[in-house]
N, C-alpha and C positions, 0 to 999 in steps of 0.2 A: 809656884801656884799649884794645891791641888783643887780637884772637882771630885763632887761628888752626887751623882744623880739616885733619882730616886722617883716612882710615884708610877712607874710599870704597874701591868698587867691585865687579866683578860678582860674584854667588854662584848658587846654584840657591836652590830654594824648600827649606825645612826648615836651609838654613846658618847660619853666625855671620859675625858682625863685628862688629867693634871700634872705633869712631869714638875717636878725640881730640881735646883741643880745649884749647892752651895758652894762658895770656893772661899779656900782659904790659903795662906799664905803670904805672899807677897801682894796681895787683892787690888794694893794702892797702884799699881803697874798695868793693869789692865786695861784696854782700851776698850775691845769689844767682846764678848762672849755671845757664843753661838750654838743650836741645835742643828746635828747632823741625824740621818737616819741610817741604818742597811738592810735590806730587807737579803730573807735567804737566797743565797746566789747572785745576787748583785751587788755591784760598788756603792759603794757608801754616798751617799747622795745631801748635797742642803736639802736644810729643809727652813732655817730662820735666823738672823743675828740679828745684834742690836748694838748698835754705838753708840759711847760715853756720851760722844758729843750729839745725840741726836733723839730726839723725844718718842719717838718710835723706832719698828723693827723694819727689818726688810724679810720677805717671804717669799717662798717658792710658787711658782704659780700654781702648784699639784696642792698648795693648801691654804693656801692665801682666800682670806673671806672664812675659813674653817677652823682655825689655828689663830692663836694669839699671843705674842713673847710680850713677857713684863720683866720688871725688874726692880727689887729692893734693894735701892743701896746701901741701907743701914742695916743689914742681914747678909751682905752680900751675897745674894740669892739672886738668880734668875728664875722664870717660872714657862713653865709649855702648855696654854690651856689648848686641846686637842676637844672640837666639838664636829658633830656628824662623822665619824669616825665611821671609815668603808674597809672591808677587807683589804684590800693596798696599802692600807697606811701599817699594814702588819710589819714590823723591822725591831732592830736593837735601836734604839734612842743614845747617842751621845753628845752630851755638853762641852763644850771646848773653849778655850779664850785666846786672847791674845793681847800680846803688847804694844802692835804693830796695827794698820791700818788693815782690816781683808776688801781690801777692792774687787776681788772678784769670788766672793763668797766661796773661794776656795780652801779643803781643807786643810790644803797643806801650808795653809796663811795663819793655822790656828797653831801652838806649837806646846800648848796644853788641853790634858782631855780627861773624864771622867771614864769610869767602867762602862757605861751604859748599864741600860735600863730596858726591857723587853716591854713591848705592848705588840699585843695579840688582840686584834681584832675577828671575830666571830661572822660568819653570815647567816 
């Protein structure tokens, strides 16, 4: 499986953006695919996944109500719409998938991952 994100970069505080995150490959094997974040100097953190089997996402409480995962199956596309955007949400964006069940939104549950994707939030 690869990934590949895309749809970074600068905004001011209170803005949107739209992360994407296409994968290709073995696509038909995926279970869940997820947004992680890192902001500079800290560990990489969830921020959102969403499972095959389940009609929505689950989110972090830091962006939850702000933040919204979609997903087209027919493009094999997940999507990150980021709305009221606060300096803190400044990090590398990465998309990641998996095979496998992530019960605890952790990353090392994800065993594929995209480059990431920078957004730079403004105050």
């Amino acid at each position: 499986v690869q990934l590949q994100a895309s749809g970074g970069g600068l905004v001011q505080a209170g803005g949107s953006l739209r992360l994407s995150c296409a994968a290709s490959g073995r696509t038909f094997s995926i279970f869940a695919m997820a947004w992680f974040r890192q902001a500079p100097g800290k560990e990489r953190e969830f921020v959102s996944d969403f499972k095959r089997s389940e009609s929505s996402a689950a989110y972090a409480d830091s962006v939850k109500g702000r933040f919204t995962m979609s997903r087209d199956n027919a493009k094999n596309t997940v999507y990150l719409q980021m709305n009221g955007l606060k300096p803190e949400d400044t990090a590398v964006y990465y998309c990641a998938a998996t095979n496998g069940v992530p019960y605890n939104h952790a990353d090392y549950e994800f065993p594929f991952w995209g480059q990431g994707t920078l957004v730079t939030v403004s105050s």
